[in-house]
C-alpha positions in Angstrom: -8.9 -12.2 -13.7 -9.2 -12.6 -9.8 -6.3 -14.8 -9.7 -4.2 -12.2 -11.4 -5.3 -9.5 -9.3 -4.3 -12.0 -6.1 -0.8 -12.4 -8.0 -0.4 -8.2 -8.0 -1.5 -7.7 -5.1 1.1 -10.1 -3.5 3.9 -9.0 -5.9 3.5 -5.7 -5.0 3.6 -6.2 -1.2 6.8 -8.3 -1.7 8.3 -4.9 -3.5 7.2 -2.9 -1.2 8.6 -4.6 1.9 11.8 -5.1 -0.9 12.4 -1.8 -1.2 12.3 -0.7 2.3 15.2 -3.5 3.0 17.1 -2.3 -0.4 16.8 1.5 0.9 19.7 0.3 3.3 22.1 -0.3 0.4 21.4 1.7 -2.3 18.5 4.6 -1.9 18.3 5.5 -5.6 16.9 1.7 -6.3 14.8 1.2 -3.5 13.0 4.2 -4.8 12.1 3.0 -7.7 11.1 -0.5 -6.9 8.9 1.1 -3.9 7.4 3.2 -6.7 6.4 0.3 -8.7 5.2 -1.8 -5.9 3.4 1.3 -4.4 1.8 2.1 -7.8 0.7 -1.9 -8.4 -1.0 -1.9 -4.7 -2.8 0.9 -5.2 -4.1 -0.7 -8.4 -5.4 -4.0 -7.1 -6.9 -1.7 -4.2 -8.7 0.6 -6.7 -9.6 -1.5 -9.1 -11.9 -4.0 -6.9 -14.0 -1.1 -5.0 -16.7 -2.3 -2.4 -20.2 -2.1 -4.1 -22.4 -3.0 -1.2 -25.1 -1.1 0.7 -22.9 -1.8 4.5 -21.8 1.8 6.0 -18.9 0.2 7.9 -17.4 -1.7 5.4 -17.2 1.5 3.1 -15.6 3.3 5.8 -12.6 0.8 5.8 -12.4 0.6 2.4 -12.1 3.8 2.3 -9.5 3.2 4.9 -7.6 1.1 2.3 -7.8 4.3 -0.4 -6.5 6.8 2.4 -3.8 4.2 3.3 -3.0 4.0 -0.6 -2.2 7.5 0.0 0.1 7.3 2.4 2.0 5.0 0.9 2.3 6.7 -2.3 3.8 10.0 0.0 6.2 7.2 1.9 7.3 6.1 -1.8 7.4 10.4 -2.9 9.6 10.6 0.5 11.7 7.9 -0.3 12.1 9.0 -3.7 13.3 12.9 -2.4 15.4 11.0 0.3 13.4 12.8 3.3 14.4 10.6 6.4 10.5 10.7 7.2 9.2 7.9 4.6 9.3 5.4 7.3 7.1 7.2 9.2 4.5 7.6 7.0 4.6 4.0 5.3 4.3 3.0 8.9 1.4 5.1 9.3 -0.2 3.9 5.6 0.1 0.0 7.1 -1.3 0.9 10.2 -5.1 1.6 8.1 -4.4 -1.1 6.1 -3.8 -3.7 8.9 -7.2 -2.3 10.5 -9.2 -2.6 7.5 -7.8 -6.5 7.2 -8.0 -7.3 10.4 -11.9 -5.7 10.9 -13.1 -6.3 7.0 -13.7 -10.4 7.4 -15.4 -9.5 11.2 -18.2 -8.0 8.8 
């Protein structure tokens, strides 16, 4: 079951940068396949919470929820065509690059 997760979790990254390159050409697809990557991170995020008693690494997985978020309002923005999607995916893999940069330090 890990392995699979590990699969979605990297399909859904590859969609996600995807999208962001298709948005160029045609908006209305980009959308949708930001949508599905968005909705498959946010999955594999969810669905393997942290369990342990270690304050700091709750915060940043809670850091990794939050930036979930964001990316779902980036993909909400994109879908509406609001020119500020960027921003806030940018914003959404700024708390995720934390929390993987500072979640193996603990």
């Amino acid at each position: 079951m890990s392995r699979m997760k590990d699969i979605i979790f990297k399909l859904s990254g590859v969609l996600i940068l995807a999208s962001a390159i298709v948005y160029l050409i045609e908006p209305v697809v980009a959308s949708w396949v930001m949508i599905v990557g968005v909705l498959l991170f946010s999955f594999s995020i969810v669905s393997a919470p942290y369990k342990g008693e270690n304050i700091r690494m709750k915060r940043l997985y809670g850091f990794r929820v939050l930036s979930c978020g964001f990316m779902i309002a980036s993909a909400y923005l994109m879908y509406e065509q609001n020119s500020l999607w960027p921003l806030v995916m940018i914003v959404g893999a700024v708390f995720m690059m934390y929390s993987a940069f500072a979640m193996p330090g603990e």
